[in-house]
DOLO-995807 format. One record per residue: z, y, x of N, C-alpha, C in turn; residue in three letters. Coordinates in steps of 0.001 Angstrom, whole numbers, plus 500000, padded with zeros to 6 digits. Example, Ala and Ser with C-alpha at 12.3 -4.5 7.8 and 13.67 -1.06 7.14 Angstrom:
BEGIN
{{507800,494310,513190},{507800,495500,512300},{507800,496700,513200},ALA}
{{507080,497750,512850},{507140,498940,513670},{507870,500030,512900},SER}
END
This chain:
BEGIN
{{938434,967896,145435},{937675,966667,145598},{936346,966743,144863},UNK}
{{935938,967645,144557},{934701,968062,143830},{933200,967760,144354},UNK}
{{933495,967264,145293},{932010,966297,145806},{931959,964446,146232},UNK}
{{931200,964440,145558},{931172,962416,145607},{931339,962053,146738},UNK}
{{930228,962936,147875},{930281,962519,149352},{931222,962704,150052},UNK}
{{932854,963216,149520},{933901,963964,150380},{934633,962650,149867},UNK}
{{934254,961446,149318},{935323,960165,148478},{936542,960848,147578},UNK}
{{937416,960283,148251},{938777,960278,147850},{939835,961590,148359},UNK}
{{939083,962152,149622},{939908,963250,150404},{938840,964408,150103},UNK}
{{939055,965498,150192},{939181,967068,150088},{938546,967431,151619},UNK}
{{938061,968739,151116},{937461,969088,152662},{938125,968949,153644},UNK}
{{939886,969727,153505},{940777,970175,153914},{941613,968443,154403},UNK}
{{941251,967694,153822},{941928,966544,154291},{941100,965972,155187},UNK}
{{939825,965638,155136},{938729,965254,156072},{939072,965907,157509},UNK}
{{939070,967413,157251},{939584,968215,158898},{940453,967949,159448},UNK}
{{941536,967037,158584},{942897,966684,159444},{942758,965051,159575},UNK}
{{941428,964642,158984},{941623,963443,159354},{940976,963375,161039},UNK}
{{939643,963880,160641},{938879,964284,161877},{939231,964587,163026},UNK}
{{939933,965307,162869},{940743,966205,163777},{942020,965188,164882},UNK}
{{942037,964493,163764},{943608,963636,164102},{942754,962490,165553},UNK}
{{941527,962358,164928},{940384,961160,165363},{939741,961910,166780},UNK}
{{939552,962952,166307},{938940,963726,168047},{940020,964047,168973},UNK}
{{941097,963938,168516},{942359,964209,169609},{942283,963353,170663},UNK}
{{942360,962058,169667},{943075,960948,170144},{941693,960453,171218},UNK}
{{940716,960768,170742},{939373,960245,172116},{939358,962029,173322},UNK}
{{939695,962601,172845},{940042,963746,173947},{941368,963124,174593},UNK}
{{942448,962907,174178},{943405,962230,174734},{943187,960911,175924},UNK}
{{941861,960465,175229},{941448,958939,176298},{940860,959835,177498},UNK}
{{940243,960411,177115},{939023,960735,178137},{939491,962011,179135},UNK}
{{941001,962867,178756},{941506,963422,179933},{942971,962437,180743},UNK}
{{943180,961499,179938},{944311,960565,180887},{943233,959893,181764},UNK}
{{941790,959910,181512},{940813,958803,182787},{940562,960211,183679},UNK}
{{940485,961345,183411},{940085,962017,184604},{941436,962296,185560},UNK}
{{942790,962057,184695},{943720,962683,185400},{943946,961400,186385},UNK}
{{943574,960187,186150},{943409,958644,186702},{942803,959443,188019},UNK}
{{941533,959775,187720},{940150,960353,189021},{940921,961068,189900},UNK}
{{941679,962392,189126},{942037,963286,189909},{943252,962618,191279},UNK}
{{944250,962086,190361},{945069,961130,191415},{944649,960461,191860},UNK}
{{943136,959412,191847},{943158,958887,192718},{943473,957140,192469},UNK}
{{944329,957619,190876},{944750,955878,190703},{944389,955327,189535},UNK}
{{944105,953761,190102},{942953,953061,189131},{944148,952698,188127},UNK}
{{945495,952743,188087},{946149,952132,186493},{946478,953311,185924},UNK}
{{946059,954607,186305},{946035,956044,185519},{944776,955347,184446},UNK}
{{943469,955385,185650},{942562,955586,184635},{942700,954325,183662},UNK}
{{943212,953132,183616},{943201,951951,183091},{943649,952400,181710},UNK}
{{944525,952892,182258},{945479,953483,180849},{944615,954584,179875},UNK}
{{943673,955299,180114},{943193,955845,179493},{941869,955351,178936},UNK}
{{941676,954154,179546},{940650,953639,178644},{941384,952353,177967},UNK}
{{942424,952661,178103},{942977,951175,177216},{943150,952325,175784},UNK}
{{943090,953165,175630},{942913,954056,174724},{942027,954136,173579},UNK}
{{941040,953884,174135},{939697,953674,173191},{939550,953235,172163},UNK}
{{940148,951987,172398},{940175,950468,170883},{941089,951135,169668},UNK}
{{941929,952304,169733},{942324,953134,168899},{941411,954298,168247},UNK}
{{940680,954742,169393},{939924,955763,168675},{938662,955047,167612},UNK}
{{938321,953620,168495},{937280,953571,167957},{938254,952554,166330},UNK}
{{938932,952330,165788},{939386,951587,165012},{939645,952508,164191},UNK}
{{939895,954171,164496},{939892,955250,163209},{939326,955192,163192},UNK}
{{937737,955012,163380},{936590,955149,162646},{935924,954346,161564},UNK}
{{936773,953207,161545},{936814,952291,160367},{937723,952703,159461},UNK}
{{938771,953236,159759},{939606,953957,158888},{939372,955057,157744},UNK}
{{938060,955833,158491},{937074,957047,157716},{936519,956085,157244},UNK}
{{935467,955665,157327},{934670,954739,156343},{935632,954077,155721},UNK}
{{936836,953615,155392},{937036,953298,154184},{937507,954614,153149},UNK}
{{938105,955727,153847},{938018,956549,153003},{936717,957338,152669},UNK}
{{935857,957074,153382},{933928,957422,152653},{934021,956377,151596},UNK}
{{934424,955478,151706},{934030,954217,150508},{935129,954275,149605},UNK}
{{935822,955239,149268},{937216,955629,148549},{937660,954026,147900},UNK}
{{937946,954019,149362},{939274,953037,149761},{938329,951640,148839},UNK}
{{937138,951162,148742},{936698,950332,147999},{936370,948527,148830},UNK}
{{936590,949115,150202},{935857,947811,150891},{937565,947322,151902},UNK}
{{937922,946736,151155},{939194,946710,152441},{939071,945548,153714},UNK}
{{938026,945521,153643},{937681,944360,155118},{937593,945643,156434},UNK}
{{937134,946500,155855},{937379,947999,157110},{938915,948064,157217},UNK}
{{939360,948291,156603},{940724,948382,156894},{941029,947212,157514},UNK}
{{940976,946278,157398},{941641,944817,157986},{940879,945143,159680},UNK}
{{939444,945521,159648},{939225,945635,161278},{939670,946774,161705},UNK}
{{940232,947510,161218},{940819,948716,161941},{942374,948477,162424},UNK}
{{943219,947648,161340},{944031,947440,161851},{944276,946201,163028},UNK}
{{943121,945394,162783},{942875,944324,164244},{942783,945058,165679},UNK}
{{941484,945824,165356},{941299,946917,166431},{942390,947428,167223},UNK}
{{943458,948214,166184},{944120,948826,166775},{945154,948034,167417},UNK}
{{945419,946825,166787},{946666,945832,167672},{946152,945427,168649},UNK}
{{944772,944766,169069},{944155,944474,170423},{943795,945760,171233},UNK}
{{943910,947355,170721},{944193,948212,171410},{945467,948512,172145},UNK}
{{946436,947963,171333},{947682,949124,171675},{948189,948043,172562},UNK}
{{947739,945907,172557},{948454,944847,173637},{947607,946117,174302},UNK}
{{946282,946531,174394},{945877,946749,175976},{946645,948049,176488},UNK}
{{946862,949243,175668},{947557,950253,176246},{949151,950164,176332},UNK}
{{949829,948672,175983},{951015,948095,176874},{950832,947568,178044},UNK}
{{949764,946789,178041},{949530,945912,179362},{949205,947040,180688},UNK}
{{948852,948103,180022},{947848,949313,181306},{949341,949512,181507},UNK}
{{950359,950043,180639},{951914,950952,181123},{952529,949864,181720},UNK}
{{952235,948573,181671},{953217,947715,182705},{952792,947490,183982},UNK}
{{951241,947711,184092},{950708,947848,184984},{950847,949240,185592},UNK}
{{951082,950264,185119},{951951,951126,185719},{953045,951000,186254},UNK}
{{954112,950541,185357},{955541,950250,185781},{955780,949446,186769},UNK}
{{954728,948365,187174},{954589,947394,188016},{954455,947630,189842},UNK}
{{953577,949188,189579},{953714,949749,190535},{955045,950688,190888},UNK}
{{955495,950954,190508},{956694,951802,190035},{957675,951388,190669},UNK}
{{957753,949843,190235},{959196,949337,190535},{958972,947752,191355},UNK}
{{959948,947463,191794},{959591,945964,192951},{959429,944591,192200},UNK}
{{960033,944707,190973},{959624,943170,190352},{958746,943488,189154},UNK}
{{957651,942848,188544},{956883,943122,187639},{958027,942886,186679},UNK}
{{956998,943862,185355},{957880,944032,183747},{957420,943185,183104},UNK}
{{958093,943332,181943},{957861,941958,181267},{958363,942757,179418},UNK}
{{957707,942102,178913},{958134,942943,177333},{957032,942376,176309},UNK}
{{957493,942756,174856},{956473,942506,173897},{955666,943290,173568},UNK}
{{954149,943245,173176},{953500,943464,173169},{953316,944669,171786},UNK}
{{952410,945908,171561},{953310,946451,169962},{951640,947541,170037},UNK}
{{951696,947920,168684},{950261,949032,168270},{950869,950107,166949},UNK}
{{950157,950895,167151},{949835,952133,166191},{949618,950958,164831},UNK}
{{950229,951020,163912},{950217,950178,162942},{949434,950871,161660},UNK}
{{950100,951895,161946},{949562,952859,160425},{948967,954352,160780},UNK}
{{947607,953806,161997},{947292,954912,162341},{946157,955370,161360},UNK}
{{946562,956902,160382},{945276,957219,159504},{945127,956348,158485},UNK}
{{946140,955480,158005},{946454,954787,157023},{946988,955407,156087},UNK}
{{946460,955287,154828},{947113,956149,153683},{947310,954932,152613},UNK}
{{948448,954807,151391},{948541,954223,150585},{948975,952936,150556},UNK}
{{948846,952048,149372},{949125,950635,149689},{948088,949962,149254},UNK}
{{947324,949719,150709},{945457,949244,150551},{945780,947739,150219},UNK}
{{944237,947628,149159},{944244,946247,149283},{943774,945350,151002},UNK}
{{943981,944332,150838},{943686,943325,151934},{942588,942239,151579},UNK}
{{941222,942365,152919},{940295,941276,152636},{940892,939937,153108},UNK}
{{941698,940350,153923},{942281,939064,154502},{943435,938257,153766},UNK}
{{944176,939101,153012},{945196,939186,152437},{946431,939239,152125},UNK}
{{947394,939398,151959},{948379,940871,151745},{949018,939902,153151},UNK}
{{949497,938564,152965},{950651,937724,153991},{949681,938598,155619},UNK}
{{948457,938152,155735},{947820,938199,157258},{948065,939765,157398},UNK}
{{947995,941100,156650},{947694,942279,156585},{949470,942609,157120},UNK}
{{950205,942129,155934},{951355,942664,156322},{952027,941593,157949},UNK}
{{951424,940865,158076},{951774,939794,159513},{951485,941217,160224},UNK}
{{950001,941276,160546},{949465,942343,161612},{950646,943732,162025},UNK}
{{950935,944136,160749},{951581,945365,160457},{952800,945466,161367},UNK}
{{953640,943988,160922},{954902,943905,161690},{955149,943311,162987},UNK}
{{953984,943336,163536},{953579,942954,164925},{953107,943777,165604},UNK}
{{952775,944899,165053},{952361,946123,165297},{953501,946859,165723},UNK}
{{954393,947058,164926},{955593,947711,165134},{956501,947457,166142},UNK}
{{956431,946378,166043},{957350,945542,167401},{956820,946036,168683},UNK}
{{955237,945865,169063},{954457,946254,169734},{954669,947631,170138},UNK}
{{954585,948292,169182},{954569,949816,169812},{955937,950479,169867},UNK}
{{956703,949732,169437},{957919,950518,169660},{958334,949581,171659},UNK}
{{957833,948265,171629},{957799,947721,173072},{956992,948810,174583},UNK}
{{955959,949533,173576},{955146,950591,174140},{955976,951623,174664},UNK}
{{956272,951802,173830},{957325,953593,173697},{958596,952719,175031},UNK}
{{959041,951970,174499},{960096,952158,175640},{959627,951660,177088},UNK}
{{958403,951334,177147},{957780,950803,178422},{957214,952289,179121},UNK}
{{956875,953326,178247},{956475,954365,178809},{958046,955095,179610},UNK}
{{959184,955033,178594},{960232,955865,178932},{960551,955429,180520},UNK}
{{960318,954033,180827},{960793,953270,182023},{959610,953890,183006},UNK}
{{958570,954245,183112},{957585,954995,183781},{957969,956443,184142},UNK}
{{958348,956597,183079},{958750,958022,183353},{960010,958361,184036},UNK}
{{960983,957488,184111},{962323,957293,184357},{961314,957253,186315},UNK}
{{960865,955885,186329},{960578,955788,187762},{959572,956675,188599},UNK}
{{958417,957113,188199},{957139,957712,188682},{956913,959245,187436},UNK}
{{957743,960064,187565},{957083,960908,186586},{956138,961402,186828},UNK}
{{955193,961512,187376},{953906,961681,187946},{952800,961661,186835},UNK}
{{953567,959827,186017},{952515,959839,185352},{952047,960261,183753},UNK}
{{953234,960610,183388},{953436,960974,181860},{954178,961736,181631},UNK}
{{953792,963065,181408},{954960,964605,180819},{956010,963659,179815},UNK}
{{956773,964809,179864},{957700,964495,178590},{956881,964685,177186},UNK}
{{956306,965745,177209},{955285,966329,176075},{954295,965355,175717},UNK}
{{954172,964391,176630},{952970,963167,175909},{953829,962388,175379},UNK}
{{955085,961778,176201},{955596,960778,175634},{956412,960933,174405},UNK}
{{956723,962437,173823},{957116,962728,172849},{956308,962860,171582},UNK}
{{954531,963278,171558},{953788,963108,170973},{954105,961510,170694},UNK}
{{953601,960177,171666},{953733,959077,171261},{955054,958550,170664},UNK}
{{955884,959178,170643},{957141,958678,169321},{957074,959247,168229},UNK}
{{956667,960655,168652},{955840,960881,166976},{955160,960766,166390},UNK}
{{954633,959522,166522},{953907,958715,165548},{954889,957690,164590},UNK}
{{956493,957933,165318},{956851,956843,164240},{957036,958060,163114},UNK}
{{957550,959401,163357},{957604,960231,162503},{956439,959866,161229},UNK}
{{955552,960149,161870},{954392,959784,160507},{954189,958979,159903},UNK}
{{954657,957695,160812},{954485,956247,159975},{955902,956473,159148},UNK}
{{957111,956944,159231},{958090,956861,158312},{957686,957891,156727},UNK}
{{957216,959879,157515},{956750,960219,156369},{955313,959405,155454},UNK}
{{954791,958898,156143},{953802,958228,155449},{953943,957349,154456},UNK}
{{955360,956406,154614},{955881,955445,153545},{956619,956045,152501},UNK}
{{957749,957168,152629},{958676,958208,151994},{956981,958366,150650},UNK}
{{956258,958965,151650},{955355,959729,150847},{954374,958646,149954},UNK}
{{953947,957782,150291},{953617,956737,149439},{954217,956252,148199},UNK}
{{955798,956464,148651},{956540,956071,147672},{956226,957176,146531},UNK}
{{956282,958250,146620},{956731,959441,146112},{955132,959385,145318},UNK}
{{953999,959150,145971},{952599,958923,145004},{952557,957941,144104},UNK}
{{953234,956975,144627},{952679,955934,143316},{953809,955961,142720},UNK}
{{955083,955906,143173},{956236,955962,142056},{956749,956927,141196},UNK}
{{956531,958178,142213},{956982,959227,141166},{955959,959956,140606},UNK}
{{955145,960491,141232},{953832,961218,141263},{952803,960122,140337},UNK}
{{952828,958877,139901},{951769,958514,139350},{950551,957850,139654},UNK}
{{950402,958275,140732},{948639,958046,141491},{948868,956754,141635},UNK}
{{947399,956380,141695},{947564,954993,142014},{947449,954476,143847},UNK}
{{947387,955308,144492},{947959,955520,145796},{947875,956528,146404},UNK}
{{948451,956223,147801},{948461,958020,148511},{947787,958385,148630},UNK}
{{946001,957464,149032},{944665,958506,148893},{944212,959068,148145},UNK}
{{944847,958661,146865},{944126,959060,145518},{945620,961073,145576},UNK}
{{946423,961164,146187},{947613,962409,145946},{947042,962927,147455},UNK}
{{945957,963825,147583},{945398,964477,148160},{946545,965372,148845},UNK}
{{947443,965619,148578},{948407,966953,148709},{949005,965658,149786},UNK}
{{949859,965281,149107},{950947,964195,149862},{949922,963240,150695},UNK}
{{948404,962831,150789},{948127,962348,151980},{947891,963361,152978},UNK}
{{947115,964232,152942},{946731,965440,153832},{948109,965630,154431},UNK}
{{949213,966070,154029},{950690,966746,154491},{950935,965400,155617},UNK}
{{950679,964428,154983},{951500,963217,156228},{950064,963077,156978},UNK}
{{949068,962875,157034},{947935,963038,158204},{948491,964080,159061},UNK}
{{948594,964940,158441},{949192,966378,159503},{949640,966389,160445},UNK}
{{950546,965105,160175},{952232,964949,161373},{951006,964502,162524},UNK}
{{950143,963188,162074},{949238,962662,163528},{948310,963419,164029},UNK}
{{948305,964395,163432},{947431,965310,164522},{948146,966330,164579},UNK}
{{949338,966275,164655},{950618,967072,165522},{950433,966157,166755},UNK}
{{951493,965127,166633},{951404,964078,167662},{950547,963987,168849},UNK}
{{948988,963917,167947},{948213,963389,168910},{947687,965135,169869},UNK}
{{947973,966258,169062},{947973,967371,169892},{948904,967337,170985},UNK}
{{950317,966713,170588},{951164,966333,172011},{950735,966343,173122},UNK}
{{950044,965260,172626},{949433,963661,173700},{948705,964722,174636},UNK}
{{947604,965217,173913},{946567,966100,174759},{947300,967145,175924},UNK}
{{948149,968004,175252},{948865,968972,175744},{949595,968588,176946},UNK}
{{949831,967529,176394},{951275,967098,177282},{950331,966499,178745},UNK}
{{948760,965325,178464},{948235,965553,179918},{947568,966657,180561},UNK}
{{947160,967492,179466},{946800,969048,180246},{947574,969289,180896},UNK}
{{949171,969671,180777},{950140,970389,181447},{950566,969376,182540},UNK}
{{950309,967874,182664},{950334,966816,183959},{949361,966864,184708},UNK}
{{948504,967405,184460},{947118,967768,185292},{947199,968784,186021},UNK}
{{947786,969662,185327},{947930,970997,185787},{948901,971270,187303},UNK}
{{949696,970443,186481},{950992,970302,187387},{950979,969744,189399},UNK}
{{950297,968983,188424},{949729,967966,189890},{948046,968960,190462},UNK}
{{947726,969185,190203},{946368,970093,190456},{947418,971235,191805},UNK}
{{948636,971811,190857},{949202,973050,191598},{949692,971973,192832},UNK}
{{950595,971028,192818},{951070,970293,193802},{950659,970156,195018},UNK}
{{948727,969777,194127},{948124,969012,195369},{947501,970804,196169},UNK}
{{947697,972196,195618},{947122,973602,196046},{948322,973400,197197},UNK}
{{949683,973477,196698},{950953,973573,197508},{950878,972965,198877},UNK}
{{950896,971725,198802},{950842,970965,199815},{949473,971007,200784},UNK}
{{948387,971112,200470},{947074,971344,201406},{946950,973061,201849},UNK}
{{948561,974016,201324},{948294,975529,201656},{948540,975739,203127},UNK}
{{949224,974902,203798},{949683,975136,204703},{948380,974629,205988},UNK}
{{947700,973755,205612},{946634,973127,206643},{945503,974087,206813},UNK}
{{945638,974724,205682},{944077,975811,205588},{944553,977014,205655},UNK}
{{945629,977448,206551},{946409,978813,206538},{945661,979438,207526},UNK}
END
């Protein structure tokens, strides 16, 4: 941590934060072409319901540029990301909707502790911060099983390999708390941003995850790319 301008994280933690942050907008921006490539407008919906996540880590870095000093960034990042993740439920029901003969119906859920390290203070304060949090959870775990029902009906539209990236995010949100614990209780620090080792290691897991995500629509692109070679081989024989 030997430079002022690196805050609270290490070179080596910055690259996995970064990293975790360019996935996840590479992730938006090949689920909208794989939208183009098929042809269907609640593909691409879904990949720009994506966005309000990428762009809400970026409030997430600036509070770790401001080593963790302004927590009103944090409070809009985690807003961000809950009016992201209603929209990337509402895009998968609007998938599922096509899918199946009666529209879905479910609660609404977000990335709660995406790129979240420690136990931040709150501008809003701790009751509204921790409200958001557990509305979040509800939310995205409503997500996760709204995708499984997509996939169950139309696998077309989501590998297994994406939708397994998106549950591993609860992986990280669980090591992320384990590991919090383990900074301020056992370890000392006065939070997980300040235990460079133990935040970097749990960032890690989300840009595992969000490498999923990517992988998993490369190899649905791919898939369907060969499909659509298969089926037009026979007209151009």
């Amino acid at each position: 941590m030997g430079h002022a301008w690196l805050g609270l994280l290490s070179l080596p933690n910055w690259f996995i934060h970064l990293s975790s942050s360019l996935e996840w907008g590479m992730a938006a921006l090949m689920m909208y072409r794989y939208g183009r490539i098929t042809g269907r407008a609640d593909i691409r919906f879904f990949g720009l319901s994506m966005l309000p996540h990428w762009f809400g880590s970026f409030f997430v870095l600036a509070y770790h540029i401001t080593t963790d000093s302004i927590p009103l960034l944090l409070d809009l990042s985690e807003t961000i990301n809950l009016l992201g993740s209603i929209s990337m439920l509402w895009a998968t029901l609007r998938i599922l909707k096509r899918s199946v003969p009666s529209p879905a119906s479910g609660v609404v859920g977000c990335i709660g502790a995406v790129m979240i390290a420690g136990k931040p203070q709150s501008y809003m304060g701790d009751d509204i911060f921790d409200a958001i949090l557990q509305i979040s959870s509800v939310v995205y775990i409503s997500f996760l099983v709204a995708m499984i029902m997509v996939r169950r009906k139309d696998p077309s539209v989501f590998s297994g390999l994406t939708i397994a990236g998106f549950w591993f995010v609860l992986v990280f949100i669980a090591v992320t708390v384990f590991f919090m614990f383990l900074a301020t209780e056992v370890r000392g620090f006065h939070s997980l941003s300040h235990d460079d080792l133990l935040h970097g290691s749990a960032e890690s897991l989300l840009t595992v995850s969000n490498l999923m995500i990517v992988l998993g629509i490369h190899r649905q692109t791919r898939w369907y790319e060969a499909r659509m070679r298969t089926l037009s081989g026979p007209e151009h024989s």
